[in-house]
NUFI-201309 format. One line per field, with one value per atom (N, C-alpha, C): residue number from 1; residue in three letters; atom name; x, y, z. Coordinates in nm, 2 decimals, padded with zeros to 4 digits. Example, Ala and Ser with C-alpha at 12.3 -4.5 7.8 and 13.67 -1.06 7.14 Angstrom:
<pts>
pos	1/1/1/2/2/2
code	ALA/ALA/ALA/SER/SER/SER
site	N/CA/C/N/CA/C
east	01.32/01.23/01.32/01.28/01.37/01.29
north	-00.57/-00.45/-00.33/-00.22/-00.11/00.00
up	00.78/00.78/00.78/00.71/00.71/00.79
</pts>
This chain:
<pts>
pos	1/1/1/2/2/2/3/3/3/4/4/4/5/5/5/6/6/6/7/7/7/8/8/8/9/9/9/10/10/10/11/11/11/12/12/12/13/13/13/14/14/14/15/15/15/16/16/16/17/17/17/18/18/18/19/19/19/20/20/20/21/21/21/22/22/22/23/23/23/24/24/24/25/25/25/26/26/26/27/27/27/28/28/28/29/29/29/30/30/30/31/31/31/32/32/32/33/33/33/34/34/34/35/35/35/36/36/36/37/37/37/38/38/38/39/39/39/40/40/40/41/41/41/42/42/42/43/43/43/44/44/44/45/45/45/46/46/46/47/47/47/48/48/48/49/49/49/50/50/50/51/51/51/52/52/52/53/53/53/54/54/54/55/55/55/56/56/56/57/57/57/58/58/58/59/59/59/60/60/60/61/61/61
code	UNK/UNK/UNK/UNK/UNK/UNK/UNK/UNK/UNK/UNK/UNK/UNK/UNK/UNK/UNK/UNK/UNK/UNK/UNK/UNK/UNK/UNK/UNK/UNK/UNK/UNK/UNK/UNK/UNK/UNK/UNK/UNK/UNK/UNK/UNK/UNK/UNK/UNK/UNK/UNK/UNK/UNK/UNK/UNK/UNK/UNK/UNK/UNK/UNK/UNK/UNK/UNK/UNK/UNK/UNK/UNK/UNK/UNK/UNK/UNK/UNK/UNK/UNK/UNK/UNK/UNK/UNK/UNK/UNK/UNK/UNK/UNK/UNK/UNK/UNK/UNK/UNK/UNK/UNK/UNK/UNK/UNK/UNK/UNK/UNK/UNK/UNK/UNK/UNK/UNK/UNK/UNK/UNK/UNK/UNK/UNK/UNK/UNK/UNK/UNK/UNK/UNK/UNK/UNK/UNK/UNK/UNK/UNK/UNK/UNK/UNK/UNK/UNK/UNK/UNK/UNK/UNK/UNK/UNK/UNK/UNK/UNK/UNK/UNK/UNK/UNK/UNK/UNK/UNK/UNK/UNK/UNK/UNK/UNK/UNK/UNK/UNK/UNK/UNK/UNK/UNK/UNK/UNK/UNK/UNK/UNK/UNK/UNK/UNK/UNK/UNK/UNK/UNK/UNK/UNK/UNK/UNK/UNK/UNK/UNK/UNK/UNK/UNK/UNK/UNK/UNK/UNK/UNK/UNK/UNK/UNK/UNK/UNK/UNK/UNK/UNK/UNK/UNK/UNK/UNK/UNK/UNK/UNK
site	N/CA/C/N/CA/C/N/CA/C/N/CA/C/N/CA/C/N/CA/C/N/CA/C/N/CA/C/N/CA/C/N/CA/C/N/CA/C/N/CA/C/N/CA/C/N/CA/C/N/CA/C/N/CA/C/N/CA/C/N/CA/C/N/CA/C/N/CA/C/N/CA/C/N/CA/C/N/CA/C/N/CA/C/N/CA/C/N/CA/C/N/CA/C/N/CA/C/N/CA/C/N/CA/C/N/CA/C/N/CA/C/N/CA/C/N/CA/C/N/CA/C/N/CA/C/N/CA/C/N/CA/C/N/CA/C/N/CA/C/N/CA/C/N/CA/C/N/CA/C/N/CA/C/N/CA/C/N/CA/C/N/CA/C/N/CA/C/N/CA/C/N/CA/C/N/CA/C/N/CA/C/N/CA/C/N/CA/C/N/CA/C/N/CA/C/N/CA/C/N/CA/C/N/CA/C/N/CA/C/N/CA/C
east	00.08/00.04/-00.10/-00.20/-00.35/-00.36/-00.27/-00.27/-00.17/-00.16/-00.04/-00.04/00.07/00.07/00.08/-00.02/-00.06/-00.04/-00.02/-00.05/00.07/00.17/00.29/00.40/00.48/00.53/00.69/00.75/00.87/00.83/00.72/00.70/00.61/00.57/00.52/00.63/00.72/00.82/00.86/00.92/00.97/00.91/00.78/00.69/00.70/00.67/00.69/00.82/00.92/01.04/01.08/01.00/01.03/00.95/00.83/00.70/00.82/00.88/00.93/01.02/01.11/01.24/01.24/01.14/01.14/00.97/00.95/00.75/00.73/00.60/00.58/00.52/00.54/00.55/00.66/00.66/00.76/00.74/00.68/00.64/00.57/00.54/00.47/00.34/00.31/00.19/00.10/00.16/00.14/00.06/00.18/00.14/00.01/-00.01/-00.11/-00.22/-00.25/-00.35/-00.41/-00.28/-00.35/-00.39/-00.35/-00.37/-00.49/-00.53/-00.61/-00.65/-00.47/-00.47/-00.44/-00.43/-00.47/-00.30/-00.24/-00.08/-00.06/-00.14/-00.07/-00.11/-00.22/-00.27/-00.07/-00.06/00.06/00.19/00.19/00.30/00.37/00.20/00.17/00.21/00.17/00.20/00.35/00.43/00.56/00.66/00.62/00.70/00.65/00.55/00.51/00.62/00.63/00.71/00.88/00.95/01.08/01.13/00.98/01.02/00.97/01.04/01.05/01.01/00.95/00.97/01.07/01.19/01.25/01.25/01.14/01.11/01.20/01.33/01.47/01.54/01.54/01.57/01.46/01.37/01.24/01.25/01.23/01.26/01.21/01.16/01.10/01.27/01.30/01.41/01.38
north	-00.21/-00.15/-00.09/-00.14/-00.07/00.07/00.09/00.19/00.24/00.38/00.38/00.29/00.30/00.23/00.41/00.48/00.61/00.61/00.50/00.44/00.45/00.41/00.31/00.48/00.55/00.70/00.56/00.53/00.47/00.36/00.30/00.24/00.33/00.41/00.50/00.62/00.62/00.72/00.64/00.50/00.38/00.39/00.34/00.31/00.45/00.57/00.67/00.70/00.67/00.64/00.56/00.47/00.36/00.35/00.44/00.46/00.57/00.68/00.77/00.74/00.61/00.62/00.48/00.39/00.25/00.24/00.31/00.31/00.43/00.39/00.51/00.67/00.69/00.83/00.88/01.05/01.14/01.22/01.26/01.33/01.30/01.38/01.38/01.38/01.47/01.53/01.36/01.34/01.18/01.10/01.07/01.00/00.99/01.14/01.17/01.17/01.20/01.18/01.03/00.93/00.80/00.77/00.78/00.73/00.79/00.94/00.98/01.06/01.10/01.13/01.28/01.38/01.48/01.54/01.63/01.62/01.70/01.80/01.92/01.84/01.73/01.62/01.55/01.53/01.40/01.47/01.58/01.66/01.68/01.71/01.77/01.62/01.52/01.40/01.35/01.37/01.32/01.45/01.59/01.68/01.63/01.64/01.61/01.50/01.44/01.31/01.33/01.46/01.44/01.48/01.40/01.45/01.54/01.55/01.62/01.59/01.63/01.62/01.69/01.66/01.73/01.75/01.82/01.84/01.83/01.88/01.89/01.74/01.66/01.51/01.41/01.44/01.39/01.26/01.31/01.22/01.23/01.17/01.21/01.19/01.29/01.31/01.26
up	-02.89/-02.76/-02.78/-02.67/-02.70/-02.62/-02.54/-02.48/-02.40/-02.33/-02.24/-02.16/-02.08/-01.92/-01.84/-01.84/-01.78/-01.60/-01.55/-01.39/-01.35/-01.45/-01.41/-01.47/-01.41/-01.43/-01.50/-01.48/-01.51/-01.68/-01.68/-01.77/-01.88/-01.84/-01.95/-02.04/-01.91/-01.99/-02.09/-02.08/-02.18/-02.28/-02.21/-02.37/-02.48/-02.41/-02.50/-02.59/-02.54/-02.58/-02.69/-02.64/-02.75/-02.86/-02.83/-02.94/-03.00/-03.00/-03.05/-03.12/-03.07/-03.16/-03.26/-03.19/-03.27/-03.36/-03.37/-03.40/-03.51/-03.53/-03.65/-03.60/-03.50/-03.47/-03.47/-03.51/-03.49/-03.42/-03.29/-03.19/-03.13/-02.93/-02.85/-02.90/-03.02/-03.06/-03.12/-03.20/-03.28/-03.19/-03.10/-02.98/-02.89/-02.84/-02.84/-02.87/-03.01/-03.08/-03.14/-03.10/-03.14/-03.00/-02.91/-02.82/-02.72/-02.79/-02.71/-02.55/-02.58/-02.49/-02.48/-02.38/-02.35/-02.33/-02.43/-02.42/-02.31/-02.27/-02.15/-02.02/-02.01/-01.87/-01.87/-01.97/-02.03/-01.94/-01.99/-01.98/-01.76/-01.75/-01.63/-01.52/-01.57/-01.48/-01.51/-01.65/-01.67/-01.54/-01.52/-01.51/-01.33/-01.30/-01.19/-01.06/-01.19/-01.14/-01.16/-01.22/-01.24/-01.44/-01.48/-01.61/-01.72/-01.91/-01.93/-02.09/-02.15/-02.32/-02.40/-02.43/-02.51/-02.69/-02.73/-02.87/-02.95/-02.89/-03.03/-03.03/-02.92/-02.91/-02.90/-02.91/-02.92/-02.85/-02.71/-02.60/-02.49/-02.36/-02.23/-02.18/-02.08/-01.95/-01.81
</pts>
């Protein structure tokens, strides 16, 4: 994957998901930093829309 799908709120929660439990990151933080992206922007558009990062299940809600 070259990047998020940042546009698309249903397909980016996935992707992050799936970057978290099938990929070589172990956190939002990871994620972010390869990707370049800005975690409290990330945050703000996942919660905006319904969802949630959960740090202890290391999962978007």
């Amino acid at each position: 994957m070259d990047h998020l799908p940042e546009n698309d709120i249903p397909m980016l929660v996935s992707a992050i998901n799936f970057l978290l439990r099938d990929e070589m990151f172990n956190n939002l933080d990871e994620i972010c930093y390869h990707y370049n992206v800005d975690r409290k922007e990330l945050e703000k558009k996942l919660a905006d829309n319904g969802y949630r990062y959960d740090g202890k299940q290391n999962r978007i809600w």
